[in-house]
MARMI-940331 format. One record per residue (C-alpha): x, y, z. Coordinates in Angstrom, 2 decimals, decimal comma. Each point is the difference from the previous one (the first is absolute). Layout:
<nodes>
NODE       X       Y       Z
NODE       X       Y       Z
...
</nodes>
This chain:
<nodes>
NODE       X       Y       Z
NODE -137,33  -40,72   28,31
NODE    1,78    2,90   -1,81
NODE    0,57    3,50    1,92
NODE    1,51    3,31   -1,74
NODE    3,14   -0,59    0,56
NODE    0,90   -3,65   -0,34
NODE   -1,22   -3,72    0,37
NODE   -0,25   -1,53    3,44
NODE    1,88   -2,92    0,93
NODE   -1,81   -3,23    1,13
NODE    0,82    0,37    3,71
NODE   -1,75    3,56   -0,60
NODE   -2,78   -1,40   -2,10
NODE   -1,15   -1,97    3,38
NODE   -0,20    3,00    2,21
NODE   -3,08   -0,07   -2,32
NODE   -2,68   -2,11    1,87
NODE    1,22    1,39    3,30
NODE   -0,85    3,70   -1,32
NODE   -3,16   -0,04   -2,09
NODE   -2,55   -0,25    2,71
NODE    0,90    3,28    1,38
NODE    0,29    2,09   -3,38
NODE   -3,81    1,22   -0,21
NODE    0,03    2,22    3,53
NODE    2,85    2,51   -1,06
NODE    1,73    0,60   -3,50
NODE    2,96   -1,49   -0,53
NODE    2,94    2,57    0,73
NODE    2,68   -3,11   -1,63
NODE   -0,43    1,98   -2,92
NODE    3,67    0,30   -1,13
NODE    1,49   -3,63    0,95
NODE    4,02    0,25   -1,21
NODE    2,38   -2,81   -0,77
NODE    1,73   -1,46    3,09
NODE    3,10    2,18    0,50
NODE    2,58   -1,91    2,25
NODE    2,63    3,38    0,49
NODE    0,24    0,52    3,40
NODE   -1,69   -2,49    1,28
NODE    2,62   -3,30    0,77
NODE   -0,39   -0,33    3,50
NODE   -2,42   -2,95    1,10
NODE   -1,69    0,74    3,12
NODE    2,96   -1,76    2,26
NODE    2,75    2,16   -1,84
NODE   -2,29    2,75    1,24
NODE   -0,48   -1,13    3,89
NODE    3,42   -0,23    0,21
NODE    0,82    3,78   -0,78
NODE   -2,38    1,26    2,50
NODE    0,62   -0,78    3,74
NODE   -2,32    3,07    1,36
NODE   -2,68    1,87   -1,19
NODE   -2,22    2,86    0,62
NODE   -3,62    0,83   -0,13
NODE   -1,41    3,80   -1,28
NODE   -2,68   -0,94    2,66
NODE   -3,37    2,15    0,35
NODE    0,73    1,84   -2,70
NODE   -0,50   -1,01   -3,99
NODE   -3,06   -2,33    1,72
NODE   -1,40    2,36    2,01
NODE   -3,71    0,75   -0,64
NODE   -0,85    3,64   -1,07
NODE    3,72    0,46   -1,46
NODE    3,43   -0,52    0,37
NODE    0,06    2,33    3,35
NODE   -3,19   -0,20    1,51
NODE    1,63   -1,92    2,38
NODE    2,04    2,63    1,54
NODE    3,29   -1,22   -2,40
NODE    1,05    2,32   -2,80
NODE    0,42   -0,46   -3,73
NODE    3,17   -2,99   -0,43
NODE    2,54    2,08   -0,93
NODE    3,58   -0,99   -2,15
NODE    1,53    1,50    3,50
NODE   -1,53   -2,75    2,07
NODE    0,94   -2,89   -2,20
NODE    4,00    1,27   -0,28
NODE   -0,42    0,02    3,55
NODE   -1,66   -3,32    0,13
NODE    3,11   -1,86   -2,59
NODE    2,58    2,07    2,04
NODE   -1,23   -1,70    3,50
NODE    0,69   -3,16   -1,20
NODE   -3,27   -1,54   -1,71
NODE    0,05   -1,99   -3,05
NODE   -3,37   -0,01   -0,83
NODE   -3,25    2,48    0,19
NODE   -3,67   -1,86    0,44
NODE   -2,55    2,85   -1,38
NODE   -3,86   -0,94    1,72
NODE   -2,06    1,37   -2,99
NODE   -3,46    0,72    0,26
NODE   -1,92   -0,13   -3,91
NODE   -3,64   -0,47    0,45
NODE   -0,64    3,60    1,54
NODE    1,58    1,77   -3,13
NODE   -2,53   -2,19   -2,33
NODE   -2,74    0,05   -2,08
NODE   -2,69   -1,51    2,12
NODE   -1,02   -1,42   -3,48
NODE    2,17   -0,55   -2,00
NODE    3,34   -0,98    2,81
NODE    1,89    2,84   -2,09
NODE    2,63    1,51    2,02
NODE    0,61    3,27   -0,16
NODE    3,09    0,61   -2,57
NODE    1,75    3,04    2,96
NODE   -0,22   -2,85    2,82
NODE    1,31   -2,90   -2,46
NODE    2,86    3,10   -0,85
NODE    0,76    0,96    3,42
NODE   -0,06   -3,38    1,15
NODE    3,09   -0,48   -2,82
NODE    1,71    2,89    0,78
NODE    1,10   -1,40    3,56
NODE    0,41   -3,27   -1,50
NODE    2,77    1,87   -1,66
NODE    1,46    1,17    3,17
NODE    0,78   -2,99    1,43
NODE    1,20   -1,62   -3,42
NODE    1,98    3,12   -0,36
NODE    1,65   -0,37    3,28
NODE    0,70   -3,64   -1,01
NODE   -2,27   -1,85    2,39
NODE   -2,58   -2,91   -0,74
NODE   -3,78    0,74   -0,34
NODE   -3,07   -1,61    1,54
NODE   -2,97    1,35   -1,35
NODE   -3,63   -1,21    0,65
NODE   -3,58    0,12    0,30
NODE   -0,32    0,74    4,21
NODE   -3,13   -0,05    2,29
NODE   -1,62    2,74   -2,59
NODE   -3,22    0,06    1,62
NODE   -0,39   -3,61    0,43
NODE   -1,62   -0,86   -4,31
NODE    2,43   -3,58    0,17
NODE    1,30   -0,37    3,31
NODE   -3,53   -0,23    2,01
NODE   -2,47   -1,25   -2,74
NODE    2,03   -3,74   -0,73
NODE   -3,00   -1,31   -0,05
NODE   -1,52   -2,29   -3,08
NODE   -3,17    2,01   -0,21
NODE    2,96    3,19   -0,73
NODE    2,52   -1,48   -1,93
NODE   -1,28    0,74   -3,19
NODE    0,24    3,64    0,53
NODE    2,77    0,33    1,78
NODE    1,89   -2,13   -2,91
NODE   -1,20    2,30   -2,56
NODE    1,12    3,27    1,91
NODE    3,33   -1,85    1,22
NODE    0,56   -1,01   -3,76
NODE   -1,01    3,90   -1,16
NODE    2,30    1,40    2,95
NODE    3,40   -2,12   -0,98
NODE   -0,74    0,42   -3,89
NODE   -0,10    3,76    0,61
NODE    3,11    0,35    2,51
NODE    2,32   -3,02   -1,57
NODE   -0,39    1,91   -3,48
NODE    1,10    3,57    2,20
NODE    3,21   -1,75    1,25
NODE    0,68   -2,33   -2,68
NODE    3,58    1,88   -1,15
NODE    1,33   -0,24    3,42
NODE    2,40   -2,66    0,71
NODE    0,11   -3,10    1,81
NODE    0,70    1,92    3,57
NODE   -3,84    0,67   -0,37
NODE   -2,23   -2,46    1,73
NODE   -3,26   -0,44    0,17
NODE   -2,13   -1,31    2,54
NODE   -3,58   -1,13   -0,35
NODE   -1,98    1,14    3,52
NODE    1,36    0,60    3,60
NODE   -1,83   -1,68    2,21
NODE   -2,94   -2,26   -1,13
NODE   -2,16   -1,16    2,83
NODE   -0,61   -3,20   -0,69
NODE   -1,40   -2,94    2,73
NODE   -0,43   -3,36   -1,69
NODE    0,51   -1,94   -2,82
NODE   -2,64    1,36   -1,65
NODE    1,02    3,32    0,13
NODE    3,33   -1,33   -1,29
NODE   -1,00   -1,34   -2,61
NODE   -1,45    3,61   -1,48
NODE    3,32    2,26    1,18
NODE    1,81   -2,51   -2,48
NODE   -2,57    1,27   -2,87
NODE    1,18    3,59    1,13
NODE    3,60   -1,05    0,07
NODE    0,12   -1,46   -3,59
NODE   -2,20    2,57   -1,45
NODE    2,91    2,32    0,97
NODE    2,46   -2,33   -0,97
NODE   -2,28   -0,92   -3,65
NODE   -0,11    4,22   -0,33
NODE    3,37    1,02    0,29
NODE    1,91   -2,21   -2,21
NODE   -2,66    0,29   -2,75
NODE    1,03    4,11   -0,31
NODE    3,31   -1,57   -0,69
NODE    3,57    1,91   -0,65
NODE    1,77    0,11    3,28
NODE   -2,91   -1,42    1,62
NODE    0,23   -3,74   -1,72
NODE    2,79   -0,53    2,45
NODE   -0,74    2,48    3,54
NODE    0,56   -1,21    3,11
NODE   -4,19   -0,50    1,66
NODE   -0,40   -0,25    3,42
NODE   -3,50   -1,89    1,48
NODE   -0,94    0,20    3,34
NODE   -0,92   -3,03    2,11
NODE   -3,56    0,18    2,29
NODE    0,37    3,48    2,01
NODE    3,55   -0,37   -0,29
NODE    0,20   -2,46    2,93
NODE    2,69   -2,30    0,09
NODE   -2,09   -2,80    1,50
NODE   -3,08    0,57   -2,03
NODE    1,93    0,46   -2,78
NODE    1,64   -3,75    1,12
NODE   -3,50   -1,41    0,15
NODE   -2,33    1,07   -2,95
NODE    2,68    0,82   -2,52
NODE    1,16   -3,36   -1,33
NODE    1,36    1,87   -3,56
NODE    1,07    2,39   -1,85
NODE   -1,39    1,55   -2,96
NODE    0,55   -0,69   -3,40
NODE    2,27    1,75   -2,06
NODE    1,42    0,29   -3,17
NODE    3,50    0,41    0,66
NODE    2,17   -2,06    2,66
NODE    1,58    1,91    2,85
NODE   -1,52    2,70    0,20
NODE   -2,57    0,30    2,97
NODE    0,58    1,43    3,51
NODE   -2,09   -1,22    3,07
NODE   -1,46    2,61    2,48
NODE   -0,68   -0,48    3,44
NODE    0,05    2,58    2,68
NODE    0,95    0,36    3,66
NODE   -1,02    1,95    3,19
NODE    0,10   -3,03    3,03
NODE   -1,05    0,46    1,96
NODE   -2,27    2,86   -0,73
NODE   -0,38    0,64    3,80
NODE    3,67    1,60   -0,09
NODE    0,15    0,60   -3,93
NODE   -3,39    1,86   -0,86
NODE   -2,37    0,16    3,46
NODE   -0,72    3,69    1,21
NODE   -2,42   -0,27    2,43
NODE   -0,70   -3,10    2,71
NODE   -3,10   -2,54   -1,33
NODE   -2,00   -2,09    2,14
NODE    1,54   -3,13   -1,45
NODE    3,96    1,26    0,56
NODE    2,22    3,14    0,93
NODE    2,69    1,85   -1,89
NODE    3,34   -1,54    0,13
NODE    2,78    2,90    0,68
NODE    2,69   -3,00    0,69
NODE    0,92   -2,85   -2,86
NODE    3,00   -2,27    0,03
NODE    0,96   -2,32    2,77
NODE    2,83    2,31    0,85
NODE   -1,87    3,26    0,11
NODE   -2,85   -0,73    2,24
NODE   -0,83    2,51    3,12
NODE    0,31   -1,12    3,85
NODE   -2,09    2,99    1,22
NODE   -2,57    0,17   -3,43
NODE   -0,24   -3,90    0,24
NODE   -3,53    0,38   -1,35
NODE    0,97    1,88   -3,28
NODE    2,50   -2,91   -0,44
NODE   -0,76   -1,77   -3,47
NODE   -0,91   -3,59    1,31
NODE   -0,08   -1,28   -3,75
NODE    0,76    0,38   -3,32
NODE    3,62    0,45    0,30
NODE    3,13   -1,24   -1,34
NODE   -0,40   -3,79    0,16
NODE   -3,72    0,80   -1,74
NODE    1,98    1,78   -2,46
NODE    2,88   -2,75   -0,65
NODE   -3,01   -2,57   -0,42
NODE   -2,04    2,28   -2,59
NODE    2,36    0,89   -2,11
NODE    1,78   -3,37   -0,55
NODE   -3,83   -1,14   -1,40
NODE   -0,06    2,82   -2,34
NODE    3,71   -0,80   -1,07
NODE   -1,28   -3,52   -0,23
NODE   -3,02    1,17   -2,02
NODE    1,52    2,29   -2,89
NODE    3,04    0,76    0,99
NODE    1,84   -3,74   -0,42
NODE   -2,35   -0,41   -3,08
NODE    1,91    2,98   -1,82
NODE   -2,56    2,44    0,90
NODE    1,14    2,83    1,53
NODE   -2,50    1,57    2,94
NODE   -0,10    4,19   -0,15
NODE   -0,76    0,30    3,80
NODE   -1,82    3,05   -1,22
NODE   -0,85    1,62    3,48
NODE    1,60   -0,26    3,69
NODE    0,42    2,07    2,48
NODE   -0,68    1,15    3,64
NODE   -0,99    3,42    1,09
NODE    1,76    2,10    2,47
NODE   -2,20    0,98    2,95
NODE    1,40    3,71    0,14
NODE   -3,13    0,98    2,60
NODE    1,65   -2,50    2,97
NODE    1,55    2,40    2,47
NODE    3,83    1,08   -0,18
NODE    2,19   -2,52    2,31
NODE    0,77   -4,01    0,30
NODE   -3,01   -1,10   -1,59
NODE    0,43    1,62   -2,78
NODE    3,42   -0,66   -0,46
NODE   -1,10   -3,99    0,25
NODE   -2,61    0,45   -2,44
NODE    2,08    2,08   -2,88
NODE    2,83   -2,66    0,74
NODE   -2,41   -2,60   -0,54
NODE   -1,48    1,58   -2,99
NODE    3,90    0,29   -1,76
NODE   -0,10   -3,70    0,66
NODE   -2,86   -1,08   -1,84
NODE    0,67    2,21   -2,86
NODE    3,48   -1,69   -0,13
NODE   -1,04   -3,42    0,68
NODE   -2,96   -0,35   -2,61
NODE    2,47    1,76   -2,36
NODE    2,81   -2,47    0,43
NODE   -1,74   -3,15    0,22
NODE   -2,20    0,86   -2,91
NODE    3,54    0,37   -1,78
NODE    1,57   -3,24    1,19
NODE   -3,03   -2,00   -1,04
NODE   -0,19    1,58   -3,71
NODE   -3,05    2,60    0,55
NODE   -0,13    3,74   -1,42
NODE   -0,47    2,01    3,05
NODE   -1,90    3,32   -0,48
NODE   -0,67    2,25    3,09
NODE   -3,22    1,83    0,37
NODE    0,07    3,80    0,29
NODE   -2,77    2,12    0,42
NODE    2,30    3,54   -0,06
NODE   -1,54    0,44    4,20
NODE    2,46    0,90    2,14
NODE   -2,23    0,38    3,34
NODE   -2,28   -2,10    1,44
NODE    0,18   -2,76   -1,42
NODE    2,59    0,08   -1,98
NODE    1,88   -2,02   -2,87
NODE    1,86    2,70   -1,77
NODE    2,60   -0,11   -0,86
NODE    0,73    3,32   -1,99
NODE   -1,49    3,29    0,54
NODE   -1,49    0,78   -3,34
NODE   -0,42    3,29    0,10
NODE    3,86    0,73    0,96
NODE    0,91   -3,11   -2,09
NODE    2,33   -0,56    3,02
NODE    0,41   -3,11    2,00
NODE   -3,07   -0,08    2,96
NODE    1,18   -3,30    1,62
NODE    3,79   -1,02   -0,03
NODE   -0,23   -2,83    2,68
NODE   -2,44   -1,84   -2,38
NODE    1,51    0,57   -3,22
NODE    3,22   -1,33    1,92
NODE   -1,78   -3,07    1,04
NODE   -1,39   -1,26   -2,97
NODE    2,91    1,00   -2,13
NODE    2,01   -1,81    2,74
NODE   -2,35   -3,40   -0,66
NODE    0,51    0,79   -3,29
NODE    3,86   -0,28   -0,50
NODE    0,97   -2,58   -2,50
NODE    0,87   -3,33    1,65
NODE    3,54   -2,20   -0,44
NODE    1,30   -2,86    0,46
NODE    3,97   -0,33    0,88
NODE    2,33   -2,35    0,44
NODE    1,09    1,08    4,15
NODE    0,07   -1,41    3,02
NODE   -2,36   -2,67    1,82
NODE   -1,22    3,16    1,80
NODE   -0,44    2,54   -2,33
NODE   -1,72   -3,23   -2,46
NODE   -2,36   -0,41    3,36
NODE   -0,84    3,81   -0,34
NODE   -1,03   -0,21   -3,47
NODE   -1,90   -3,49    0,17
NODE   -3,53   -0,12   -1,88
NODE   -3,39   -0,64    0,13
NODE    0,51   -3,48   -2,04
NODE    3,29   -0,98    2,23
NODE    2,09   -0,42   -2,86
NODE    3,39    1,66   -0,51
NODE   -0,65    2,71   -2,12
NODE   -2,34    3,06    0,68
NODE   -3,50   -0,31   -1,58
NODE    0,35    3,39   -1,88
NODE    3,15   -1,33   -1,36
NODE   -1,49   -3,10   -1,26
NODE   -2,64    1,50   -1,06
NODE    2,03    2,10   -2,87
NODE    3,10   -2,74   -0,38
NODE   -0,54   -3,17    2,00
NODE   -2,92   -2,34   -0,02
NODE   -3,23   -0,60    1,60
NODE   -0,10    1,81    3,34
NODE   -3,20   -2,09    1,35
NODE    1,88   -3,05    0,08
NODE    2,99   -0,74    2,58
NODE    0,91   -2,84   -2,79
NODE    0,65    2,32   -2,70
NODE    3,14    1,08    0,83
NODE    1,84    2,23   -2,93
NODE    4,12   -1,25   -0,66
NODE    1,67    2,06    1,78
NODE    2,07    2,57   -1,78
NODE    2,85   -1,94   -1,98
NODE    3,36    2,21    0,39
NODE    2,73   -0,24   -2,26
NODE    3,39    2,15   -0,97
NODE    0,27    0,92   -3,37
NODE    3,37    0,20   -2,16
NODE    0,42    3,47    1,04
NODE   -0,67   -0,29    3,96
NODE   -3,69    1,42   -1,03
NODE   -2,67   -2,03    2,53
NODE   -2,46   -1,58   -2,13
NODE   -3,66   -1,12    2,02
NODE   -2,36   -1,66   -2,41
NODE   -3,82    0,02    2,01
NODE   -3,05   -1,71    0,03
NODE   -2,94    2,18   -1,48
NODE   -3,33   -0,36   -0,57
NODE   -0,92    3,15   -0,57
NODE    0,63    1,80   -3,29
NODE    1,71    3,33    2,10
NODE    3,30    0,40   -1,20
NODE    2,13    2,70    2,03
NODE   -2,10   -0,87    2,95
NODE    3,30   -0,31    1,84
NODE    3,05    1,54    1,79
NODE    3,15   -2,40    1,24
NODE    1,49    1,49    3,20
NODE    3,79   -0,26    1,09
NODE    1,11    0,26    4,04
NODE    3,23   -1,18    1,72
NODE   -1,51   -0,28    3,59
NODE   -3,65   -0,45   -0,63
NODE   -0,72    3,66    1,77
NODE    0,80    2,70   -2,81
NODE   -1,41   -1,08   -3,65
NODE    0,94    1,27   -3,58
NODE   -2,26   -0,20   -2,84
NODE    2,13   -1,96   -2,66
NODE   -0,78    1,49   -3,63
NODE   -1,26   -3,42   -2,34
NODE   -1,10   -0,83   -3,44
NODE   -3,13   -2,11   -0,44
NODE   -1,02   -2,63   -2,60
NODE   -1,95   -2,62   -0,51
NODE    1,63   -3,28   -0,70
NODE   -3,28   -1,65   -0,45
NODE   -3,89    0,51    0,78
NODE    0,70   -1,36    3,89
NODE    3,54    1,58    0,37
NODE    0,92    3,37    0,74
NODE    3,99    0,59   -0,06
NODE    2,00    2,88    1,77
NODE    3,54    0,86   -0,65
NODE    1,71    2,57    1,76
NODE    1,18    2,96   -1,67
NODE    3,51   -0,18    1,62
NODE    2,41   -2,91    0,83
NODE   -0,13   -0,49    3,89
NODE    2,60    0,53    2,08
NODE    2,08   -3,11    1,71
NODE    1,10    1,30    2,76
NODE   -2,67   -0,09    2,65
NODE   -2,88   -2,02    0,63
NODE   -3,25    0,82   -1,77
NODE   -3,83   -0,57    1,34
NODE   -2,30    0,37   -3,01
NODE   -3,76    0,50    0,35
NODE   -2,98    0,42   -2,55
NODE   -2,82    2,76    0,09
NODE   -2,50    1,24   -1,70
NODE    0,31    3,82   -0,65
NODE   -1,97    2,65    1,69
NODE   -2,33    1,36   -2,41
</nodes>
């Protein structure tokens, strides 16, 4: 099979079968297929998780239906996503909504949406962040017809939709992901069994535009983004053509009594109060009574166990709780914001320590119920005490070489010595209490230079800073040169010879980003 441009390879040649029966409802928009073009585009999909320890989500916005602001948010601006890197975030999640901006008959989207779209791609790429960009809720064409009497259609239209917006963003680098639905409401194995179709279609369609594309990160969602469905009806991944470079999604808003609820149901109340150190004594009734952080401990270790100690990294593409501002002014409040910080900066840090991509969830509202976190209009920061608490969960982790106390306050989820995100970039397999990395080996060079050769298993180089105190209260960041003596060893040298005349505590870290 010959295009314009150039032959396709084999692996290409097989994305053949899994195509052809859903060429004859649209035209084919893979009209200009290019040669696999690797610039840019190095990082597998772990090298990737491991630069991003919180994201954000343009939420109601580039998926709302009737137009980027017809849900009370205004046009994404370059403003907003300065503001956005400068808070702290590493990555930007853009919801996109396609089907509403296309031909009803032939699924061709409108070239000023597929351009506009791009342009605040280029924002966030511009202000060096990572990109998640999908297909979102978008009227419900995929997500709420997985069905086998549907999946034809949909296929073809999914297959139309990712030919026409993987060819628009094909010359943008490998800090471009793409991400095939959002939330796909799927029940039983049956259902499962058609999302998959949807899955690979997107995976078949995107590397067949090739360029930059033979080798993006893709991101497929498991069954409504629900850990434990997602644990039950999603025994694999799909295929691909090239190794390493899928992402997991799963999502997270338990328990949606606290997270998402706005008005009282027959079957349950709101929850104004989560975390077993944040419930009320007076508003005992508003208390959360489940759902909390033991739930959370137990769910994420079986996603970790899932993808995550597999080598496939999980984009925890939503969380979040919203802040109740209508509660009255006084204690009540005050316990429910407190409690709110919490969660933010609980999901945040645990996602972290057991190798997930956290991305918050912000709508832009500020009142009500509210999850902003900026004031878009302004392009000024709307909520300080939650932007604190996640970027507080989100603070790179470390292990260090202290006392039995201070090694008590930094003990992990696996029990081992060293600090899951640590391992995670240098050491070994954080599921297991067995795998323990070596422990740093320490040696003084010729010219009084320290010389720590490390366990890696990740390809990060400069991932880390050596730290210098005399008392184990006031640190110093020790300059260091990095190398690799081998594919498992990463070596640091210090800059400077040390000093002999007073004791020296050394510790590891991985930098703030």
């Amino acid at each position: 099979m010959t295009f314009k441009k150039f032959t396709l390879p084999l692996a290409v040649l097989c994305l053949g079968a899994r195509l052809l029966f859903a060429d004859s409802l649209y035209p084919n928009y893979n009209t200009d297929p290019e040669e696999p073009d690797f610039r840019g585009m190095g990082k597998s999909a772990v090298e990737i998780a491991a630069e991003i320890n919180l994201g954000w989500n343009i939420g109601n916005t580039m998926e709302a239906m009737g137009g980027e602001t017809a849900w009370g948010n205004p046009q994404v601006s370059e403003e907003l996503i300065q503001l956005v890197k400068a808070s702290g975030f590493d990555a930007v999640r853009i919801p996109c909504s396609w089907d509403q901006y296309a031909n009803q008959e032939t699924a061709e989207i409108d070239a000023e949406w597929l351009d506009r779209v791009k342009t605040v791609v280029q924002y966030c790429l511009d202000a060096d962040l990572y990109v998640a960009l999908n297909i979102h809720w978008d009227g419900g064409w995929l997500e709420r017809n997985i069905e086998t009497e549907t999946q034809e259609a949909v296929n073809a239209k999914q297959k139309a939709f990712w030919e026409q917006i993987a060819t628009h963003f094909r010359e943008f680098d490998g800090r471009l992901l793409f991400a095939s639905a959002n939330e796909p409401h799927v029940e039983n194995e049956a259902q499962m069994e058609v999302l998959m179709s949807f899955h690979q279609t997107f995976i078949d369609t995107v590397r067949a535009t090739g360029g930059r594309n033979a080798f993006r990160v893709l991101i497929v969602q498991g069954p409504i983004t629900d850990i434990e469905k997602t644990d039950t009806l999603m025994d694999q991944m799909p295929v691909d053509t090239i190794p390493g470079r899928l992402m997991a999604e799963l999502h997270y808003y338990t328990p949606y009594n606290f997270a998402l609820m706005q008005e009282d149901q027959s079957w349950g109340k709101q929850f104004y109060y989560w975390g077993k150190d944040f419930h009320s004594n007076t508003d005992v009734e508003r208390n959360a009574t489940w759902g909390e952080e033991e739930t959370l401990l137990e769910l994420f270790a079986t996603a970790k166990a899932q993808f995550v100690d597999k080598g496939i990294p999980v984009l925890l593409g939503e969380f979040g709780a919203q802040l109740r501002m209508s509660l009255p002014e006084g204690a009540d409040f005050e316990l429910h914001r407190r409690s709110r910080n919490h969660y933010l900066n609980y999901v945040t840090k645990q996602a972290n320590a057991h190798g997930f991509l956290p991305f918050y969830w912000d709508t832009g509202t500020l009142d009500g119920f509210a999850s902003g976190l900026f004031d878009r209009d302004s392009n000024v920061i709307g909520d300080q005490e939650g932007l604190d608490a996640l970027l507080e969960g989100a603070k790179d982790q470390y292990w260090a070489e202290l006392s039995s106390s201070e090694k008590q306050a930094l003990k992990n989820s696996d029990g081992d010595w060293a600090n899951d995100r640590f391992e995670f970039l240098v050491g070994s397999d954080a599921s297991s209490v067995e795998s323990v990395p070596e422990r740093p080996s320490v040696s003084v060079d010729e010219l009084g230079r320290l010389v720590l050769s490390v366990a890696r298993i990740s390809p990060v180089r400069s991932e880390l800073e050596l730290w210098r105190s005399g008392n184990l209260l006031e640190w110093s960041n020790l300059p260091v040169e990095t190398d690799l003596e081998s594919d498992t060893v990463l070596r640091l040298l210090t800059v400077d010879a040390l000093s002999r005349e007073e004791a020296s505590f050394f510790k590891l870290r991985i930098p703030e980003m």
